[in-house]
C-alpha positions, 0 to 999 in steps of 0.5 A: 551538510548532507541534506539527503532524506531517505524515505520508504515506500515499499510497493509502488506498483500497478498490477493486474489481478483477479478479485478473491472472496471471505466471509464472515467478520473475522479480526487478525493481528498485525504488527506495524514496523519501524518504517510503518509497514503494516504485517500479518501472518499468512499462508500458502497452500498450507504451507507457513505462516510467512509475514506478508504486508497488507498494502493498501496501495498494491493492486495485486497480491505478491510472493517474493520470487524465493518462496514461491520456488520452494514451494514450487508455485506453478507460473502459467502466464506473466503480468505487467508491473509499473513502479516508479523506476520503470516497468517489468514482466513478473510470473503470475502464479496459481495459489489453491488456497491463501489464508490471513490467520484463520480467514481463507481466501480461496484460490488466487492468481499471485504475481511473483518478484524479488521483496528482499528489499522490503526488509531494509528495516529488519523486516523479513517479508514474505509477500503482499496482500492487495486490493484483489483480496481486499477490495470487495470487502471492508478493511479497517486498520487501527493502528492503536490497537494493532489489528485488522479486519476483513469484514462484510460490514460497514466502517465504525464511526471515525473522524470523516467519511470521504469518497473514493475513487479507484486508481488502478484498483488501489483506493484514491481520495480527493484532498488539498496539500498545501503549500500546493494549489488545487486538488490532489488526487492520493491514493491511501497507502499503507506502505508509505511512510511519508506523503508522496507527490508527483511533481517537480518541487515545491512552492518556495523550494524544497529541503533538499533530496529526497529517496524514496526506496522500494522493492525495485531500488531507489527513485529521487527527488525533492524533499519537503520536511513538512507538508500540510494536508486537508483531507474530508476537514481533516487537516494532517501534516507530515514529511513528503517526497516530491518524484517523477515517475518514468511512467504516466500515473492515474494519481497526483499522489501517496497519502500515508494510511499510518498518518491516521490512528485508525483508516477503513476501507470500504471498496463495496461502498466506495468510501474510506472513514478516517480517523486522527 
């Protein structure tokens, strides 16, 4: 019996970037796709709208390498990209202005690669919003409602409010994960499908193999049908991958943002409101 589990999550990269402002409380729709991916329409310098994910997991904002061509997007410098399958050098280009519906970011310093590998699951991508746009301000997904907001006020009531920490610019929670001992340090991810830990296996063993596929190929591991998490008194379970990265990570793991019907970000108060 094949007991391989295929499992997506797309951006797994630590990047640099530089922090970009908005204004006002302004909605946007998204659509979430069959892996989960989280797309909003967007545009560049005037030019589209092209379907970019909102990847909470992503430090940098990111168009794929084909579009940044036509649109013959200056790359003045590179920047350092970290992924589970090793590391890399990427342009980073200048964007005058980058606008999600009708909210305009302003300028912004964007890293460019490939993202054909984004559209596995009949996407096509374009780019990637990270939390250099996202992070000064508050960002709530509901995933009921399919729709978003960038925001200048605080998250509405959920289930929990628990407290973040930063993880290269990407937001990280404290959690447990059982059946594992001791805390785990996640970092919410709207681009994953399924929880991510990096560790070996499992107590008791694991189900066999898991790959876990983003924009830079495959990266293997084990896989757990079933893992519970207790996340701020919730308690949430779902699938997980159990990987090793080539490289040295700040965090102990991925938590999927779509495991929870509605997720708010809150980078100025350092706070996410989870709700099931």
């Amino acid at each position: 019996m094949d007991t391989r589990r295929t499992l997506f999550l797309w951006l797994t990269a630590v990047l640099a970037g530089l922090p970009a402002s908005a204004g006002g409380r302004p909605e946007f729709d998204v659509s979430v796709t069959s892996s989960g991916l989280v797309v909003a329409a967007a545009s560049i310098d005037g030019h589209g709208p092209y379907p970019f994910i909102v990847d909470t997991g992503a430090t940098t904002t990111t168009v794929d390498e084909n579009l940044a061509s036509r649109l013959e997007l200056k790359a003045p410098e590179s920047i350092r990209i970290v992924t589970l399958n090793g590391s890399f050098d990427a342009p980073l280009l200048l964007v005058d202005m980058l606008t999600i519906g009708k909210l305009q970011l302003g300028p912004a310093r964007v890293a460019s690669m490939p993202l054909g590998e984004l559209g596995r699951d009949g996407s096509r991508i374009a780019g990637i919003i990270g939390q250099d746009v996202l992070r000064r301000h508050v960002l709530t997904v509901d995933y009921t409602r399919r729709r978003a907001m960038l925001s200048a006020r605080t998250c509405d009531t959920g289930d929990t409010a628990v407290a973040i920490q930063w993880a290269d610019g990407r937001p990280m929670v404290e959690a447990h994960v059982l059946p594992f001992a001791g805390a785990q340090r996640l970092v919410i991810d709207s681009a994953a499908n399924a929880l991510i830990l990096f560790v070996q296996d499992a107590p008791g063993g694991s189900s066999g193999e898991a790959q876990v596929l983003s924009h830079r190929g495959a990266a293997r591991g084990r896989f757990v049908p079933r893992a519970r998490v207790i996340v701020g008194g919730l308690n949430i379970q779902g699938p997980a991958a159990l990987l090793s990265p080539r490289e040295a990570r700040t965090e102990d793991g991925l938590l999927p943002a779509s495991w929870f019907s509605r997720v708010c970000i809150d980078g100025p108060r350092a706070q996410v409101v989870l709700t099931r």
